[in-house]
N, C-alpha and C positions, 0 to 999 in steps of 0.2 A: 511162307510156311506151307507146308504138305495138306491141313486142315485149318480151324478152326475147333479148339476143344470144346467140350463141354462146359458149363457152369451151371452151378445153384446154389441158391442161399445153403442150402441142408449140405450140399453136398462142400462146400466152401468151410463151414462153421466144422464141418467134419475133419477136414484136414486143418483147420488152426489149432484144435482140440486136441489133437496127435501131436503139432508142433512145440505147443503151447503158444500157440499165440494170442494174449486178449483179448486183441481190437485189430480191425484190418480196415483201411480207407478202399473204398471200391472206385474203381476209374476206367475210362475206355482210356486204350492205349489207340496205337496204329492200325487203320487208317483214318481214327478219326470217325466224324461224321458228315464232313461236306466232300459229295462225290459231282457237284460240278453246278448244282442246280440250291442257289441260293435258301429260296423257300422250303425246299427238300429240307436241306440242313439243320435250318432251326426248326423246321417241326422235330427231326430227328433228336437232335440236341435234348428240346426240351421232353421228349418222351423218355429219351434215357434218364433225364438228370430227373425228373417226376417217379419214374420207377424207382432209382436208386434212394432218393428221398425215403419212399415207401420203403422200402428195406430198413434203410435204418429207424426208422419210427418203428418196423416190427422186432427192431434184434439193436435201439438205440445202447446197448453198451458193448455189443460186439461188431456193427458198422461204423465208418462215417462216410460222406461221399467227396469225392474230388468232381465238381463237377466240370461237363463238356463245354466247348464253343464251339460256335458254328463260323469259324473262321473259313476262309480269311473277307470273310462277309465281315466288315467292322462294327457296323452299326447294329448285327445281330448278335457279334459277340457283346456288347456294350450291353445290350438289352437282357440276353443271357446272364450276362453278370450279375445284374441286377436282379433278375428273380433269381439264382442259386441262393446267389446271399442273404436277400432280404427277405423272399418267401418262404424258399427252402430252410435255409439257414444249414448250406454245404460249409462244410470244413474248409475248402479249400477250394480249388479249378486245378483243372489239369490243361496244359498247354504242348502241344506238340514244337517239335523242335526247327520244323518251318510249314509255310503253306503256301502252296501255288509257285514256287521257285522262292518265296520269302523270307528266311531264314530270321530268327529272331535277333530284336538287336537293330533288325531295318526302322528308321524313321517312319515305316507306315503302320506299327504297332505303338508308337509314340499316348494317343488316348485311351488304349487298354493299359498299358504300362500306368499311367499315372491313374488312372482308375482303380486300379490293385495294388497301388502304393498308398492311394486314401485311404484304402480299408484297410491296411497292413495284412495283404492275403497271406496265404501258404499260395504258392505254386509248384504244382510236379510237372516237371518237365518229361516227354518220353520222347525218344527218337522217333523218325519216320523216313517214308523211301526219301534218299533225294531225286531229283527230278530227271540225273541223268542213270538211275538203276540200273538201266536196261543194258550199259558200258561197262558198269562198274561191278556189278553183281558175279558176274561169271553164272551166271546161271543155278548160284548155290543161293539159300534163303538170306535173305536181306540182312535180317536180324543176327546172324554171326560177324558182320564184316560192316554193312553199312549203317546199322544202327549208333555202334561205338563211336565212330567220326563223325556222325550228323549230331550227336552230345557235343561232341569236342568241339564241331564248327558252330552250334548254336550259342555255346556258353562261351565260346574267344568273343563270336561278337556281341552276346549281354555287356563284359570286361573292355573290350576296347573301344566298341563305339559310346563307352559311358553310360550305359544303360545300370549298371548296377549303381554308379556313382548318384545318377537324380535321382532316382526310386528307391530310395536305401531303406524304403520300410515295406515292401516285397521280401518273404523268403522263401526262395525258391531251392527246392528238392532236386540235384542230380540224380537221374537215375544210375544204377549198372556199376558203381565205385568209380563214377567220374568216367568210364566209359574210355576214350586213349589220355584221355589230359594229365594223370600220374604220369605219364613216358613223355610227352607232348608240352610239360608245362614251361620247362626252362628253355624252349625252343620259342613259345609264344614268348616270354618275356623280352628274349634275348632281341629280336624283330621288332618288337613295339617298342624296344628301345630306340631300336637304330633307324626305326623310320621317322626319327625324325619329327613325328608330332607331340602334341600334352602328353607330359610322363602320366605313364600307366604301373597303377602297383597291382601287377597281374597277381601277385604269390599273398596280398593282402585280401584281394579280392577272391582266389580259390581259397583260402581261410573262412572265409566267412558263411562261404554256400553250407548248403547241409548236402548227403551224400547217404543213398539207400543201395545197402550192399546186395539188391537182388541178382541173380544170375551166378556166375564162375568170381568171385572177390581173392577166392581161396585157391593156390596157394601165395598167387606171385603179386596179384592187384593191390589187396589191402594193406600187406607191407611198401606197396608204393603211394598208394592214396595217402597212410599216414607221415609220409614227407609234408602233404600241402595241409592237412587240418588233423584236429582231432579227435579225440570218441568223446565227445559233446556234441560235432557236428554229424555224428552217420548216426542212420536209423536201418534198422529190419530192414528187409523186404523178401518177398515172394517169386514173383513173376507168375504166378497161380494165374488160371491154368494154362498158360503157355508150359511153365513149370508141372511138369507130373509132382503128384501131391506126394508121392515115395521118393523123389527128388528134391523138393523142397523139403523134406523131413531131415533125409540126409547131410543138404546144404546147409542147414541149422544146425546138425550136429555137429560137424566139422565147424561149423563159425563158435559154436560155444567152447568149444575142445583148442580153438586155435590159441598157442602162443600170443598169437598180436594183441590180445584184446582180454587180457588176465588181470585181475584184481580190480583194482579202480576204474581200468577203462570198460571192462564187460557192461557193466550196470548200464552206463550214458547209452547202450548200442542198444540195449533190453527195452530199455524204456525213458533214461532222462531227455532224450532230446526232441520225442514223440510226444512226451506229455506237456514238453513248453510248446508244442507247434501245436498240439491239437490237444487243449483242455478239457474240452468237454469230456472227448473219451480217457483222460487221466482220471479226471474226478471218477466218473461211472465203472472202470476197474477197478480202483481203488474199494468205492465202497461194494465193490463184488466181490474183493476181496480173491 
């Protein structure tokens, strides 16, 4: 990306205001917080996830936090886990879509995975560079071209390496409207047929995920996304402030005005599928009324 935008609480709670949005979960996206040096990491990690904390203790009905890992340090993300959840009491973890060439789905995330299957997390998934960008980018920002497929390649392998099958009490958030996997999906199924190992119910398995419409949904994705699930499983999203806040305005408007999502299914996208992943902030809008 060209920059890094600005943020702040004030100036964030300013553009939900204009959106209407009640409640927004706060998360680091890409790149994360470990730039190569272990202890670096999780001090990082836990300074973010302590601030974010603080946010929502000051603005608890308009925050929640998705907290960091300092992956692909295991033992720190394990540890991390544990104070988000237990001290902090984060909504959720946010998890990148791989680390160190890692792609999620590898056997070396195997004790995080059942760790945030004990607690039955929320997980947001977000894209990140792959490792061979420098090939693949053309030199244009990551996030138009390589973000999408590092979604698609992280969540083929959650779905085929079995990762959603043992963990079934993780729910985990795609970002971007599934990102290429609406165009992508009957091509993964077709393959993991034919390769010849355990049947895989790829199309039962994209059903089940949840799915945040940030970024471009509108006009061609969302009418594909809902081929594999429905408006019980997508939620809002932003992309604030990667998203300029007169663009996120826009993209809301356009998402409440769309055909796709008229009558019954509007509501579930508003708020039914937010408020069963993250209670606390249903109750506290609710009673704000």
């Amino acid at each position: 990306m060209p920059a890094i935008p600005d943020w702040s609480p004030e100036a964030a709670l300013a553009a939900m205001d204009r959106t209407g949005i009640a409640a927004a979960l706060l998360s680091v996206s890409s790149p994360g917080v470990h730039y190569g040096d272990a202890d670096a990491a999780s001090d990082l990690a836990r300074e973010v996830n302590d601030e974010g904390a603080s946010l929502v203790q000051a603005h608890p009905e308009r925050f929640g936090l998705l907290a960091s890992l300092p992956l692909p340090d295991l033992p720190g993300a394990l540890a991390e886990t544990r104070h988000a959840l237990d001290d902090l009491g984060a909504d959720g973890i946010t998890l990148l879509t791989s680390y160190a060439g890692r792609h999620l789905g590898d056997p070396y995330y195997e004790p995080l995975m059942a760790e945030l299957d004990r607690r039955r997390a929320v997980v947001l998934l977000h894209p990140t560079s792959p490792p061979c960008w420098e090939a693949t980018s053309a030199g244009r920002p990551r996030p138009m071209l390589e973000f999408p497929f590092e979604t698609t390649r992280a969540v083929t392998n959650l779905i085929l390496d079995g990762v959603l099958d043992r963990y079934p009490a993780i729910r985990f958030i795609v970002p971007h409207a599934g990102g290429a996997l609406p165009a992508l999906a009957d091509r993964v199924a077709a393959f993991a047929l034919a390769g010849g190992g355990p049947l895989v119910d790829v199309f039962g398995a994209l059903r089940g995920l949840y799915y945040d419409l940030a970024g471009f949904a509108l006009p061609r994705l969302l009418p594909a996304l809902l081929t594999l699930t429905d408006a019980d499983h997508l939620l809002y999203g932003s992309d604030y402030p990667y998203t300029p806040d007169w663009v996120v305005h826009g993209l809301a408007e356009a998402l409440a005005d769309s055909d796709c999502l008229t009558g019954n299914g509007l509501e579930p996208t508003r708020r039914g599928a937010a408020a069963m992943l993250f209670p606390r902030l249903a109750s506290a809008t609710s009673a704000r009324g």
